[in-house]
C-alpha positions in Angstrom: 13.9 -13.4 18.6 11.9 -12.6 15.6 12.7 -8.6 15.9 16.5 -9.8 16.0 16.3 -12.2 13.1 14.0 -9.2 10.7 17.0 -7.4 11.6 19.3 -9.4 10.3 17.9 -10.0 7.3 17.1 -5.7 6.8 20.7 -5.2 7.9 21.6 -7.6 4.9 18.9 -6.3 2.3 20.6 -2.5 3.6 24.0 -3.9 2.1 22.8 -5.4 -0.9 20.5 -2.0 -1.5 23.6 0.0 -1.0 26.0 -1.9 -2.8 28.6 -1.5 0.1 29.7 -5.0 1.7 31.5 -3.7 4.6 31.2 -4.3 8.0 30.4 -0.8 8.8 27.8 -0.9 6.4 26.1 -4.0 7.7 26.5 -2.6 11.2 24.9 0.7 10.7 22.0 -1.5 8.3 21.3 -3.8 11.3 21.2 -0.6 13.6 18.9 1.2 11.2 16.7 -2.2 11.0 16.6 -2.4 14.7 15.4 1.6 15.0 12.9 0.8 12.3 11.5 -2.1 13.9 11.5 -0.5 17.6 9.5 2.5 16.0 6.9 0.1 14.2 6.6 -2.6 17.0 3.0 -1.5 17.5 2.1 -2.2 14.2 3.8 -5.3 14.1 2.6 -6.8 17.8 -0.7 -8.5 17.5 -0.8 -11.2 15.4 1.5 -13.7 14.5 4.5 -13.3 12.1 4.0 -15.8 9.8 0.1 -15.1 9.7 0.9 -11.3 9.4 3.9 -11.8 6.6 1.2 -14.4 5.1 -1.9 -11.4 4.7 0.9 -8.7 4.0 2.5 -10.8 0.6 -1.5 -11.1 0.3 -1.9 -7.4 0.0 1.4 -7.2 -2.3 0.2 -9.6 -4.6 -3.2 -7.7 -4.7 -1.5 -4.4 -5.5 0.2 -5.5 -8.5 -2.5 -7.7 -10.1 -4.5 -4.1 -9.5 -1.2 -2.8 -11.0 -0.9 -4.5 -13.9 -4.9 -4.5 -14.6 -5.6 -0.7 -14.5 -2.0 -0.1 -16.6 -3.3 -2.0 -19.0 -6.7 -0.1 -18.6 -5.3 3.0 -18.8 -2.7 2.1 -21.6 -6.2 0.4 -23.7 -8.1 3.9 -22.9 -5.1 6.1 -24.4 -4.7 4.6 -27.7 -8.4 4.4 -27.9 -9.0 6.7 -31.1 -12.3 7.4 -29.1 -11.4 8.3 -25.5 -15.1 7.9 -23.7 -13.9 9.4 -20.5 -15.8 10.8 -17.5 -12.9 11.5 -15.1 -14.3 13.2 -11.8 -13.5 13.5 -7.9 -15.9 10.5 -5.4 -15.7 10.6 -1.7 -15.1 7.0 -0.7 -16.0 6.9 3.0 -13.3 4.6 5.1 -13.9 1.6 7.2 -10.1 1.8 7.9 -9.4 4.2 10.9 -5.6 4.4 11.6 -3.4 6.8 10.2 -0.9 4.1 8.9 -3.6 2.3 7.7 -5.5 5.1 5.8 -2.0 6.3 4.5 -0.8 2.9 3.1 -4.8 3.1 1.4 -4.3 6.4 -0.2 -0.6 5.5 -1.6 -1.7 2.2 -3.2 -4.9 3.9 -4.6 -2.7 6.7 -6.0 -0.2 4.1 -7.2 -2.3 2.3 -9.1 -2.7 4.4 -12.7 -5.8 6.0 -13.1 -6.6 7.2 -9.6 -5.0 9.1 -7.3 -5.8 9.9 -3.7 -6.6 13.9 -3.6 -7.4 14.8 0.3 -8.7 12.9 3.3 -11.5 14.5 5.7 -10.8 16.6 8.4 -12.4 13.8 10.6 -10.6 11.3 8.5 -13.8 9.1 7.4 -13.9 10.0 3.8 -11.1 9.3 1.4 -11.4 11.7 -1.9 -10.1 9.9 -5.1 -9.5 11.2 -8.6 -10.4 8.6 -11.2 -9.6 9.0 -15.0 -13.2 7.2 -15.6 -16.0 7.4 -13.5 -18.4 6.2 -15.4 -19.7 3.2 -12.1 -18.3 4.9 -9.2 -20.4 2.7 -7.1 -18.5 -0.3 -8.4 -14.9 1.4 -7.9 -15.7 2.0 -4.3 -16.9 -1.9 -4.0 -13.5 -2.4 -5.4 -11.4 -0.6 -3.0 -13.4 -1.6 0.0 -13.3 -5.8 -1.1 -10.1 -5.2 -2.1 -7.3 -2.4 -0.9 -9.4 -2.0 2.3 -10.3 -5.3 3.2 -6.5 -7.0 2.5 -5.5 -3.6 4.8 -7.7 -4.3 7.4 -6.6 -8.0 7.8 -2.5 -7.7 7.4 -2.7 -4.9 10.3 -5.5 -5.4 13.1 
């Protein structure tokens, strides 16, 4: 019942998206949302929806308060008339073991301005991350795990 309703409201976020109110349009949307959903049904299985929508918005809101802190970061370090950078490469090993789950790790890292995801191990325990100051990169990895990690680790298992 809740797959059918998710698609409903896809199929009408399609047609708003797309700007096309037709029939055909919401058809092929609530087809696309039900393909979507079939493919990710694993993902979406063991918890509860509301408890799982609850800890994903969690994880939203997280990103962009991480967002908005390191833009202004950055923004503060660029018209800085003394730049006192020490940009560099860490390995942050991962606690996260899933490919989904490492992937949505490495996008938010790299989405967040001044880091950006660079390669993940071969046995896919260490995440490497770029970081325009790494000055405590002790304390940046405490960041990602208490934060990006653990908000991951709790919407999806």
């Amino acid at each position: 019942m809740i797959t059918y309703i998710l698609s409903l409201v896809f199929a009408v976020v399609w047609v708003a998206v797309t700007g096309s109110a037709t029939l055909h349009n919401l058809i092929f949307g609530f087809a696309l949302s039900t393909l979507v959903l079939w493919i990710v049904r694993d993902e979406m299985g063991a918890r509860g929806y509301w408890r799982r929508l609850g800890r994903i918005l969690s994880l939203l809101a997280l990103f962009l308060k991480e967002l908005a802190l390191s833009a202004w970061k950055v923004a503060v370090l660029v018209v800085s008339p003394r730049m006192d950078l020490k940009p560099g490469i860490f390995a942050f090993p991962l606690t996260v073991t899933r490919d989904f789950e490492i992937t949505l790790l490495a996008n938010l890292i790299t989405l967040t301005p001044g880091t950006l995801s660079v390669d993940v191990s071969e046995d896919r325990k260490t995440l490497f991350v770029h970081a325009i100051d790494c000055s405590d990169v002790e304390a940046t990895k405490r960041d990602i795990a208490n934060g990006f990690e653990r908000k991951i680790m709790e919407a999806f298992r």
